[in-house]
N, C-alpha and C positions, 0 to 999 in steps of 0.2 A: 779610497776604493778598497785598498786592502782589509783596511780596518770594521770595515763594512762585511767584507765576504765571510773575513774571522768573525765576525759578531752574527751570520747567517748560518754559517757552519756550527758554532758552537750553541746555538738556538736547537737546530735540528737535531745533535748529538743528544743533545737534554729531554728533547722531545722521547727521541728512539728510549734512553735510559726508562725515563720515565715509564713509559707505555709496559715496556717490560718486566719493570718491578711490579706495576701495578696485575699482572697476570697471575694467574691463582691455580695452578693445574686440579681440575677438579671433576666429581663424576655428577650426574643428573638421575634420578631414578622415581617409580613412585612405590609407594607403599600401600596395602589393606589391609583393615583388620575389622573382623566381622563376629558378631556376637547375637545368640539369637537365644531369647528368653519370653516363658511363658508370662500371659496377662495378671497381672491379679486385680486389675480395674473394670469397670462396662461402665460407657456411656450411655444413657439411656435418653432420646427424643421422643416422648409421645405430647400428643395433644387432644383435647374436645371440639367437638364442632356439634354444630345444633342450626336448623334452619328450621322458619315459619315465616308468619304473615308480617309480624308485628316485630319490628327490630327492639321494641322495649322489654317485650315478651322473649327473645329467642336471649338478647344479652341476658336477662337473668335467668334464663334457662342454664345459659352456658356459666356463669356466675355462682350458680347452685351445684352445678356439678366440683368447679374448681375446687370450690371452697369445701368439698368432701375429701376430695383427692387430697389437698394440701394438707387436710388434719388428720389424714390415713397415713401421708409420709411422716409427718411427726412422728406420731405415733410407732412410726418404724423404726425411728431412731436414726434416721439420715439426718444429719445438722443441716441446718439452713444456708450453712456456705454453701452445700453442696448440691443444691438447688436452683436454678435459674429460669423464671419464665424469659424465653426467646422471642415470643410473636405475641400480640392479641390484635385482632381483627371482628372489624363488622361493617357488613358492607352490603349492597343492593343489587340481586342478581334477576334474569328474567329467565324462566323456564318455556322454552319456545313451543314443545309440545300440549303445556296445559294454557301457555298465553297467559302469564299473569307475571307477575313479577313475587321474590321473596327474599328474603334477608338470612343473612349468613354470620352467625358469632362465631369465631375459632380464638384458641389460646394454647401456644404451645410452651412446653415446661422441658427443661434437661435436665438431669438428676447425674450425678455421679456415683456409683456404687461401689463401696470398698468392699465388701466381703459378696465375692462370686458366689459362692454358696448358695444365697440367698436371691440370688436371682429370678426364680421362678416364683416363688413367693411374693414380690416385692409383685412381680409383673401382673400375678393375678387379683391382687391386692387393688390395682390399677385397675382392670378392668371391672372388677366386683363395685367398684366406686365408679364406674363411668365414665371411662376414656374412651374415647372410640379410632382412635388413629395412633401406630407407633409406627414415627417414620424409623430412623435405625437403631441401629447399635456400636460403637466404637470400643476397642479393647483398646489397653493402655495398660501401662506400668509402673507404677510410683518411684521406682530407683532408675528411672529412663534417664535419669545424670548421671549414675554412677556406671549404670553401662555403656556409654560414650566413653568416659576416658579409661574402659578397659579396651576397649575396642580403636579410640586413639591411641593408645600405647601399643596395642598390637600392627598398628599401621607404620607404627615409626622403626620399629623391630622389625619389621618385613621389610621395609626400604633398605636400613642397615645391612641386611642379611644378602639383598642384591645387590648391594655395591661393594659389599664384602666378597663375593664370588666373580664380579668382576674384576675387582681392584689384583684380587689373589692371580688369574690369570695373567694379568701383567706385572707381577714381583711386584706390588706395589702394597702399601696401606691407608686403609680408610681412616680420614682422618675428623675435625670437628664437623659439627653441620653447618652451612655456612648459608641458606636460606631452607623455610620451611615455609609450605602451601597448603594450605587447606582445603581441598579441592570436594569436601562429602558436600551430599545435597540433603538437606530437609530431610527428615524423618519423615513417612506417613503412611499411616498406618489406615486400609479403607475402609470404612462401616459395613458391618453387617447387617444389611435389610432381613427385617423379620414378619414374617405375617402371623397375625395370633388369632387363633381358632376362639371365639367368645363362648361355645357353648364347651364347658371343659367335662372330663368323665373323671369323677374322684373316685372310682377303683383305679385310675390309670395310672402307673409310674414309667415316665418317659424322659428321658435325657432330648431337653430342646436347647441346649446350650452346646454349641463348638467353636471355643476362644482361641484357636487353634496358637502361634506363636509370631512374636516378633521378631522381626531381621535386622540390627543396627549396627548399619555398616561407614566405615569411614576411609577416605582415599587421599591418600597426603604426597606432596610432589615435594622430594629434599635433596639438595646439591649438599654434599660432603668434599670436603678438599682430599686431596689426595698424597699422600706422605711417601 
C-alpha cells in the first residue's frame, strides 16, 4: 500500500514538473503592413455578337468580324500569350414582340495590356474592326510578388514593434517568434466597367482612362516568447 501511494505521489510530482517546464512565458500580438502601388497592366474583356435568321449566316458573320479583330491584335504587337478567347456562343432565341424566332453568335476574347499608354488606341482599334461589347476593365501589376513580401515584412516589423512596447512596460524582452499566422485575405482588385461611345470625334483629345491604385495589404498574428 505504501509502495503504491509512493509510486502515485511521485507520478503526480512528475506530472506538476513536467507541465511547468513545458510553459513558455510569452506575448500574442498581430501585425500590418500595407503597400499601395500604381497599375501598369489592363485587363481588357470585350466581345462580338451578331444576330439573324440563319444561324449559318450569323456564325460567319461573327466569324468575319473575329478573324479581323485577331489580325488587328497582331498586328499591335500584343503576343498571343496575352490573348484569350473566354466564351463562343450560338444559340436560338425568340423575339416575343416580332414573334419569330432568331439566332445569336457571340465570342468573347481577354487581352492583357502591358503598356497603359496605349490603351486608347488598342480600344479603338477594336472597335474600328468590329466589336460591339466591352464588358470590363481589370488593373494589375506585374511585381504584385514583390509587393507582398514588402508588405509582409512590413507586417512582421509592426507586430514586433507591439510586443516590443508591451514587453518594455513590464521590464521585460521580446524574445524569438515562436509561431507565425498568416492571417491576409486574397488580393482583389475590382474591374472597371466601361462604356464606349462607337461614334468617336478625332479633333477630340480626352483622358478616358483612371487606373486609379492598388492596396496590398497583409495581417499576421505572431506569439514571441518573452525574456
Amino acid at each position: 500500500m505504501k509502495k503504491s501511494i509512493f509510486l502515485l505521489l511521485t507520478i503526480f510530482v512528475t506530472n506538476m514538473n513536467a507541465q511547468e517546464s513545458k510553459f513558455t512565458p510569452h506575448i500574442a500580438v498581430t501585425g500590418e503592413g500595407k503597400v499601395t502601388v500604381q497599375p501598369d497592366q489592363a485587363v481588357i474583356n470585350f466581345g462580338v455578337q451578331n444576330t439573324g435568321k440563319d444561324a449559318a449566316e450569323v456564325k460567319k458573320m461573327n466569324d468575319e468580324i473575329v478573324d479581323k479583330v485577331m489580325k488587328f491584335i497582331k498586328k499591335f504587337g500584343i503576343p498571343s500569350t496575352d490573348v484569350q478567347t473566354t466564351n463562343v456562343s450560338l444559340h436560338k432565341s425568340y423575339d416575343y414582340d416580332k414573334k419569330k424566332h432568331n439566332y445569336q453568335a457571340s465570342q468573347s476574347i481577354t487581352i492583357t495590356l502591358k503598356e497603359l499608354k496605349k490603351y486608347d488606341e488598342l480600344m479603338m482599334g477594336l472597335v474600328d474592326n468590329g466589336i460591339n461589347n466591352i464588358s470590363n476593365v481589370e488593373f494589375k501589376s506585374s511585381k504584385i510578388e514583390e509587393h507582398k513580401v514588402t508588405a509582409r515584412k512590413q507586417a512582421i516589423l509592426d507586430a514586433k514593434k507591439k510586443a516590443e512596447d508591451f514587453a518594455t512596460a513590464l521590464n521585460q524582452k521580446v524574445g524569438k517568434a515562436i509561431v507565425i499566422t498568416d492571417n491576409s485575405q486574397p488580393i482583389y482588385q475590382p474591374p472597371m466597367y466601361k462604356s464606349v461611345n462607337f461614334a468617336r470625334d478625332e479633333s477630340s483629345s480626352q483622358e478616358t482612362l483612371a487606373i486609379g491604385e492598388i492596396e496590398i495589404s497583409t495581417n499576421v498574428s505572431v506569439t514571441f516568447q518573452l525574456d
